[in-house]
C-alpha positions in Angstrom: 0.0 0.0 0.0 1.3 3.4 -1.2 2.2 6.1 1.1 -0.6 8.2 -0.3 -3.1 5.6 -0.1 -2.5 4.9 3.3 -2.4 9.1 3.9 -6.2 9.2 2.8 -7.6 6.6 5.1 -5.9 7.9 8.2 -7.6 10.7 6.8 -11.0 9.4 6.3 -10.8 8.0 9.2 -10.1 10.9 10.9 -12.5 13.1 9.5 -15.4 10.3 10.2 -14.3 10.3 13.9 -14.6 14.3 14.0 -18.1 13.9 12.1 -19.4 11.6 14.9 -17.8 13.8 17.4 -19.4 16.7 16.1 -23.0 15.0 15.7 -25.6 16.5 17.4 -26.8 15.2 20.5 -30.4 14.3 20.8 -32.5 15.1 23.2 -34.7 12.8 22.9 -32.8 9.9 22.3 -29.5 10.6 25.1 -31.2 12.3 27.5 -31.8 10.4 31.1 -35.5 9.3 31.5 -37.8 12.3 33.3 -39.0 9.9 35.8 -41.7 7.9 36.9 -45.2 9.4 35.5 -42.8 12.5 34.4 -42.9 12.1 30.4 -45.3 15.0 30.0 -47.1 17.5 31.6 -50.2 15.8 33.4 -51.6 19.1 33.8 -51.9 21.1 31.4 -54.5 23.1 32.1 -53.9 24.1 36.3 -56.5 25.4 38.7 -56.0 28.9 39.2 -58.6 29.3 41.7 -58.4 31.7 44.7 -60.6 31.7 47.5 -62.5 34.9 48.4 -61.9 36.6 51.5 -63.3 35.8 54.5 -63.3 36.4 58.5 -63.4 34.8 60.7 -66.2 33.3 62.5 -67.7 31.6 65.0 -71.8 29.8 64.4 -72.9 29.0 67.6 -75.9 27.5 69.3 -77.1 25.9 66.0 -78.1 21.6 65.7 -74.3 20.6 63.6 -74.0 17.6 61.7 -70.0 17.2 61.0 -71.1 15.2 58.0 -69.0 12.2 58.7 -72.3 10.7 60.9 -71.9 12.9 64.3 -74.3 15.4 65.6 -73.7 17.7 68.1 -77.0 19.9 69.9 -76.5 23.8 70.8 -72.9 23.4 68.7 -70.3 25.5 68.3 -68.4 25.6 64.5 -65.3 28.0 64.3 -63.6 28.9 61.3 -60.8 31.5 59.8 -58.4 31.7 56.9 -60.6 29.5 55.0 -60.3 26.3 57.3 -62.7 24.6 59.7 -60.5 25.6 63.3 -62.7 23.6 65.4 -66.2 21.9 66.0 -67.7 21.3 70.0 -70.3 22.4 72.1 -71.6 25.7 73.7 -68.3 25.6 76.1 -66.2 26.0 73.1 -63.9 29.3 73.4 -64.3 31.5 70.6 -61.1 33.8 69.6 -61.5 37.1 70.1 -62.1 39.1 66.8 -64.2 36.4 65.9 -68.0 37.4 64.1 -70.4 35.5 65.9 -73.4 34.3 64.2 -76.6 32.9 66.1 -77.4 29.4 65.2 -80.0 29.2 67.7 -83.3 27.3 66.2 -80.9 26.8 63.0 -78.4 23.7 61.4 -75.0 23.8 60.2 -73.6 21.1 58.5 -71.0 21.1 55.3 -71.7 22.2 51.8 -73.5 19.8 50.0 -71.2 17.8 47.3 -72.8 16.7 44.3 -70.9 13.8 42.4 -73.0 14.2 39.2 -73.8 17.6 37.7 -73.8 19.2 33.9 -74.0 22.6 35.0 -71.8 24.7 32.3 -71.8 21.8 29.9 -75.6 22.0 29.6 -76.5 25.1 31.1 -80.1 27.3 31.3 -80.8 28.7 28.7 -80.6 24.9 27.3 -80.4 25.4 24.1 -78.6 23.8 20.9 -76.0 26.8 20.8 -75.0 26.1 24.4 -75.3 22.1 24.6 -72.0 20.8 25.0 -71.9 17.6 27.2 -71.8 14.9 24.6 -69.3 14.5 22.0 -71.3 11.7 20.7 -68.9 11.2 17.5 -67.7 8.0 18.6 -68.3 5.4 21.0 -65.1 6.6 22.9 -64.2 9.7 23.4 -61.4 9.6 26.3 -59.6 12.1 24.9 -62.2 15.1 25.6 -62.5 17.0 29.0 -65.5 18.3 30.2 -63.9 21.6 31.9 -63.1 22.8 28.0 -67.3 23.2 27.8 -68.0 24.4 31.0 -69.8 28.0 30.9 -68.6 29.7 34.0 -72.2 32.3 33.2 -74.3 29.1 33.7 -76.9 31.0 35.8 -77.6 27.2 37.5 -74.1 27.4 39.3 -76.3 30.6 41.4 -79.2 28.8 41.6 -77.0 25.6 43.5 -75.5 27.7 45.8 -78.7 29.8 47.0 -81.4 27.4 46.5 -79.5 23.9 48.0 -76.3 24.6 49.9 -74.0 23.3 46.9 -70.4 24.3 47.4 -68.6 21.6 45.0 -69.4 20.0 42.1 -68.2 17.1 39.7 -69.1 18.4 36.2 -69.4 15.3 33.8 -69.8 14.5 30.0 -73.3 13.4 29.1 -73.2 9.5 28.4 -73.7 9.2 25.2 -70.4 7.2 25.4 -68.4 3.9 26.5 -66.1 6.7 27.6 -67.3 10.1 27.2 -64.2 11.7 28.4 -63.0 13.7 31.8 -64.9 15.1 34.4 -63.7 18.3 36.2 -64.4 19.1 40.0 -65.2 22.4 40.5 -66.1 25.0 44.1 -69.3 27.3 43.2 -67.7 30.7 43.0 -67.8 32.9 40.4 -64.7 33.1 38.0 -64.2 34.2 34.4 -62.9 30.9 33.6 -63.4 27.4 34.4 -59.6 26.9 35.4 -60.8 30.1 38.5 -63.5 27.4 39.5 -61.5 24.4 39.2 -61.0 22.3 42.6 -57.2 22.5 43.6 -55.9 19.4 44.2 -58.6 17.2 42.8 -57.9 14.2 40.9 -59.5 14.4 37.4 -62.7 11.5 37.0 -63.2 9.4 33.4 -66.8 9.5 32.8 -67.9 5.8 31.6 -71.2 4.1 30.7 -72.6 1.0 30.1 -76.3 -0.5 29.3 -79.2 1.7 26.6 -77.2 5.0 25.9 -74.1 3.9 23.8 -75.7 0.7 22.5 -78.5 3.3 21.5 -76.5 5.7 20.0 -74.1 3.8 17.8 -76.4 1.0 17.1 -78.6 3.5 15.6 -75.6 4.3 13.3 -75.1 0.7 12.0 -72.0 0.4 14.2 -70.6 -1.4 17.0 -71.5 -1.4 19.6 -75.2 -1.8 19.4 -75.5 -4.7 22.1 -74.6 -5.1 25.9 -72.1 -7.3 24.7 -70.8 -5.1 22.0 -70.2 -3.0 25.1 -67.9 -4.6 26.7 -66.0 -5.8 23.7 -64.9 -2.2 22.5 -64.3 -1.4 26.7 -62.0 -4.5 27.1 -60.5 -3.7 23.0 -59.9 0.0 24.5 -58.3 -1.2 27.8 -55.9 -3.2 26.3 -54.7 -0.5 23.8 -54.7 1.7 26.8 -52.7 -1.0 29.0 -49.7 -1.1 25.7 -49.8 2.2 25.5 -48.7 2.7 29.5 -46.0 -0.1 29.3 -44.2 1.8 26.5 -44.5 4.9 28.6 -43.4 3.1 31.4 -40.4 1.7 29.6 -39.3 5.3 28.4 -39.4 6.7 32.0 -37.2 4.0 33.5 -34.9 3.9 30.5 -35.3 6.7 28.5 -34.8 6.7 24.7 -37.1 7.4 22.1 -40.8 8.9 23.7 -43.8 7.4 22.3 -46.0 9.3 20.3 -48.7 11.1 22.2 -52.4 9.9 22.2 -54.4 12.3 24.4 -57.3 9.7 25.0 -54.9 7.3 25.9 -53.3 9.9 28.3 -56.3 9.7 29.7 -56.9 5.8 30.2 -53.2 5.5 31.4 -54.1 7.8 34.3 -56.9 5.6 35.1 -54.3 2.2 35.0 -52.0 4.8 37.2 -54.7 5.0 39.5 -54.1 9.5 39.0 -58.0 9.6 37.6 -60.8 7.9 38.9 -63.8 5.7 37.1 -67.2 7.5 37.0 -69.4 5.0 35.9 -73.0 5.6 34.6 -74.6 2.2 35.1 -77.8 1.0 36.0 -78.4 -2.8 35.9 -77.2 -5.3 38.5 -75.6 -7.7 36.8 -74.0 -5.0 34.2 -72.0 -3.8 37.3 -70.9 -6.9 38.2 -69.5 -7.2 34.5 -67.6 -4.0 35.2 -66.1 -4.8 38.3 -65.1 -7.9 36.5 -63.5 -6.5 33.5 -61.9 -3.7 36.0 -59.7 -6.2 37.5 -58.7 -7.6 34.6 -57.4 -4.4 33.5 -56.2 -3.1 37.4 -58.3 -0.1 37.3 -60.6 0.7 40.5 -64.1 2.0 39.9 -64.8 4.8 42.1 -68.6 4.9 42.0 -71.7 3.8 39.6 -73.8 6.3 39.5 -77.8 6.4 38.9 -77.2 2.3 39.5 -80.7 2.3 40.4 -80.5 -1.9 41.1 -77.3 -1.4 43.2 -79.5 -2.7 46.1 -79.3 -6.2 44.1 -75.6 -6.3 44.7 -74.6 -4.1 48.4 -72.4 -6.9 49.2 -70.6 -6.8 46.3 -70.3 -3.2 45.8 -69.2 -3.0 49.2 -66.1 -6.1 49.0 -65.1 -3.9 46.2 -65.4 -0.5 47.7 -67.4 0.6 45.0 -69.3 3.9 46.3 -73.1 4.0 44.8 -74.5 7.3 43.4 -78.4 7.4 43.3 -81.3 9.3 43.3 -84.0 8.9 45.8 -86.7 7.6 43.5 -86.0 8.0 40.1 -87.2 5.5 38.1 -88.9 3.7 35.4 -88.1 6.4 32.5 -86.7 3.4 30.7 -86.0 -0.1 30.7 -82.7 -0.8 32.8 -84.2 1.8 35.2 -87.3 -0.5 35.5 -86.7 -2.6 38.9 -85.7 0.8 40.8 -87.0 0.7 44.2 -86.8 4.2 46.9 -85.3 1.9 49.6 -82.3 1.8 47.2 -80.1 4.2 49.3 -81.0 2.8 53.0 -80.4 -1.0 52.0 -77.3 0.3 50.3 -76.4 1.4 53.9 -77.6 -0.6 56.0 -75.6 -2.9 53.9 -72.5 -0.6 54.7 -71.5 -0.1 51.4 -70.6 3.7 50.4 -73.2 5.7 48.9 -74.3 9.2 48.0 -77.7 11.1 46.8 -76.4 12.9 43.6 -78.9 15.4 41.1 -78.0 14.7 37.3 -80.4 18.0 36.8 -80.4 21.7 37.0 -83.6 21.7 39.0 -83.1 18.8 41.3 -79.3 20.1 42.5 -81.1 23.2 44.0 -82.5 20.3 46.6 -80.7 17.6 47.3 -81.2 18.1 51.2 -85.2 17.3 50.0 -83.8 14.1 47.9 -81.7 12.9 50.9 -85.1 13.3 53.3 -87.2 11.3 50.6 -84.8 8.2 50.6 -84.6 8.6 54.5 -88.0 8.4 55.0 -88.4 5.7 52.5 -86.0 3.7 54.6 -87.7 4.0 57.8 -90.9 2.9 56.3 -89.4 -0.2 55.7 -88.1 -0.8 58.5 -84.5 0.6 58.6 -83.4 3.3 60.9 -80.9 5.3 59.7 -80.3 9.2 62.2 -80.7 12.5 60.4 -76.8 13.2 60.9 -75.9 9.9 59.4 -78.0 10.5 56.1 -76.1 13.7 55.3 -73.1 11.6 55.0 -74.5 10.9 51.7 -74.0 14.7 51.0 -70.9 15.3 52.6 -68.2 12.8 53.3 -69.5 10.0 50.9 -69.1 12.2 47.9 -66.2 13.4 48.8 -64.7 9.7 49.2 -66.3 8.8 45.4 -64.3 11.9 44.2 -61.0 11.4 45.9 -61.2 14.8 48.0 -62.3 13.6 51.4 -58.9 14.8 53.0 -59.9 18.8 51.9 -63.7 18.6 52.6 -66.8 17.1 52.7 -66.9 17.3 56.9 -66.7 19.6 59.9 -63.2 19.0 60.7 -60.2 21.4 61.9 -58.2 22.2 58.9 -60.5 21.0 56.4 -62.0 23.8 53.8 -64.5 25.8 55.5 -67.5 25.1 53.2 -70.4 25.3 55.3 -74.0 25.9 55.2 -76.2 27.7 57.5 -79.7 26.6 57.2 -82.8 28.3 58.8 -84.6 25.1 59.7 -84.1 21.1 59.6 -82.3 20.7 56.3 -84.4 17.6 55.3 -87.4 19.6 55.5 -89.5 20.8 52.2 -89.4 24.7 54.1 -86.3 25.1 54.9 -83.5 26.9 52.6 -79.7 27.8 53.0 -79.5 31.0 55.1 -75.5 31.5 54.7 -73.3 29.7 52.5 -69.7 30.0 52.9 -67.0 28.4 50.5 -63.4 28.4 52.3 -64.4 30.8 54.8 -65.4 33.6 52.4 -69.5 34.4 53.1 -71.0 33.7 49.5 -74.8 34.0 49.7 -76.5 35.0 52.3 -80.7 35.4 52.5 -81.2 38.7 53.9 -78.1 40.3 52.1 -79.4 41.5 48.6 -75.0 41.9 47.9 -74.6 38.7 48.2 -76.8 37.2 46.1 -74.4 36.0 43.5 -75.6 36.8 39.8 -73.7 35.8 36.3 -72.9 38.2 33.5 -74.8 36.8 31.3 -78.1 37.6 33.9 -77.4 41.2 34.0 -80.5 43.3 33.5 -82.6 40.2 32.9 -86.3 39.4 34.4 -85.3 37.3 37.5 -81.7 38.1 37.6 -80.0 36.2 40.6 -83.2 34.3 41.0 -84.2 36.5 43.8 -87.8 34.6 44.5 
């Protein structure tokens, strides 16, 4: 080999070496893995809510129900800087500062929680232009979230606050769907924006359903699934895309490499196998719940609660082994087939059963009264037979929901350093005649009866008949 020739390899060679060298490095490909449910932003749209300003204050001499089951007679609730500071009787010491507020002749329990509302995604007026709670293109739709249809000027949001007590919300896609998408929790206040509403802290919910509504929908359209069974097979089809997709997500957090191509439903379904969002399942039938629970441990996903599951008295022990909560009306029933077998001892079996359960509204009418809907499935149980105390039955308002939505360390009781959302009422709250006097939402005063200020009103009521529904 020449001289020369043996020149220009070293110099090939050389000038290859310096190309790698000089290669840029990727990103993507070199860079250390992000961590551990770190390959991209898991919220991207944050709450940005602020509480209002409050003072604080001291309700005394008022019948309290903590809303985890205790009562306490001529009671004492304190609270300041937005947090319950403590909960006893007439002896308890009230700081100095403090505005005191006769209860006397009065209740006080917690706000009301409502697991299942549409407020803002079908809001009054409800009209075409302003229906937005089904995207009923497909049969799953995991990849839409409810919060980007909510209409902070829904004049309903008012309505729940003054009319029943309602200080938090779970706003829900319509179920239309297998999986209709996310659900958003949300404190009544007013905000410009949904993200000023949006619960801090609160895991995000998948809204599922099973039974009449998707099988009616897409079977209408000539496609699958138009059976029960159809129902389950695109469900389990879905899961197991959902489960591949979180094992090569998985992969590139522990070893890093190339990331997998975003799929925002599936984002959404891996946070359910993560166990970051939590199953909201419309369901009525017995035995269609007991598929579900099935098919959720084949796929290691919890269902947090079945709501409307009018024959959930059917399976209380079940639910219960599962810690399944149950979300019902009162006495709904019979608008169609799979609610046919309802019966208005539902809730009380449910709990004399012990299984976790909750009165929710589905309805812009019946949210402004679900302290009437808890009475009616009270009273329904002790006509059968099954005693159940008033202070006990507002669990199913208060710390039951607040379980279902993952948010029971925040709220949902009369606790010191949980969020002050409370409710003054001027007479027993189960009763048809009694109303919310005061409402407050973290310790800031947001309605009150004989304050015309605080009467809260939307934009989009100003200078309308009826504004602030003032009746």
């Amino acid at each position: 080999m020449s001289n020369k020739l043996t020149l220009a390899i070293v110099v090939a060679l050389s000038l290859a070496a310096c190309g790698q060298a000089a290669k840029p490095r990727s990103a993507a490909s070199d860079a250390p893995p992000p961590g551990k449910g770190k390959g991209f932003n898991h919220d991207p749209f944050p709450s940005t809510y602020h509480a209002y300003p409050g003072v604080p204050t001291a309700l005394v001499g008022a019948t309290v129900y903590d809303g985890e089951g205790s009562r306490i007679d001529n009671g004492t609730v304190l609270f300041a800087d937005g947090k319950v500071t403590a909960v006893g009787g007439a002896d308890l010491a009230i700081p100095a500062g403090s505005t005191v507020i006769d209860g006397k002749g009065k209740w006080v329990t917690p706000g009301v929680i409502d697991i299942h509302s549409h407020l803002g995604d079908y809001p009054s007026p409800g009209v075409q232009a302003l229906s937005d709670g089904n995207e009923a293109t497909g049969p799953v739709t995991a990849d839409v979230w409810a919060e980007h249809s909510v209409w902070p000027q829904d004049p309903g949001f008012s309505r729940a606050l003054a009319n029943g007590g309602v200080t938090t919300l779970q706003i829900l896609p319509g179920s239309a769907n297998l999986m209709g998408g996310r659900s958003v929790l949300l404190k009544n206040v007013y905000a410009r924006t949904a993200q000023g509403m949006k619960f801090p802290g609160a895991p995000y919910g998948l809204k599922m359903a099973c039974g009449e509504n998707p099988k009616r929908v897409y079977g209408s359209k000539g496609r699958q699934p138009s059976t029960r069974m159809g129902n389950i097979a695109v469900d389990r089809q879905t899961w197991a895309k959902a489960a591949e997709y979180k094992r090569k997500w998985d992969k590139y957090e522990e070893k890093g490499g190339e990331p997998p191509a975003r799929d925002i439903a599936m984002d959404t379904l891996m946070g359910v196998l993560s166990g970051e969002i939590l199953i909201q399942n419309h369901c009525y039938r017995a035995d269609e719940m007991a598929n579900v629970i099935d098919m959720s441990k084949e796929f290691g996903y919890h269902v947090s609660a079945f709501h409307h599951a009018v024959e959930a008295y059917k399976i209380a022990d079940l639910l219960k082994a599962n810690g399944v909560c149950a979300s019902v009306w009162a006495d709904w029933y019979g608008f169609k087939m799979e609610s046919y077998d309802g019966i208005p001892e539902n809730l009380a079996i449910l709990q004399k059963a012990g299984a976790c359960v909750t009165i929710h509204s589905d309805d812009q009418n019946g949210i402004q009264r679900l302290n009437q809907e808890a009475g009616k499935a009270l009273a329904s149980g002790r006509r059968a037979g099954i005693e159940i105390s008033d202070e006990l039955a507002w669990t199913w308002l208060a710390i039951a929901p607040a379980k279902a939505l993952g948010i029971a360390d925040k709220t949902g009781s009369l606790k010191a350093g949980k969020m002050a959302d409370v409710v003054l009422w001027n007479g027993n709250p189960f009763s048809v005649y009694t109303r919310p006097e005061k409402v407050w939402i973290d310790g800031a005063m947001l309605y009150d009866a004989y304050n015309p200020k605080l009467r809260p009103i939307s934009d989009f009521e100003l200078g309308q008949p009826g504004e602030g529904d003032v009746k």
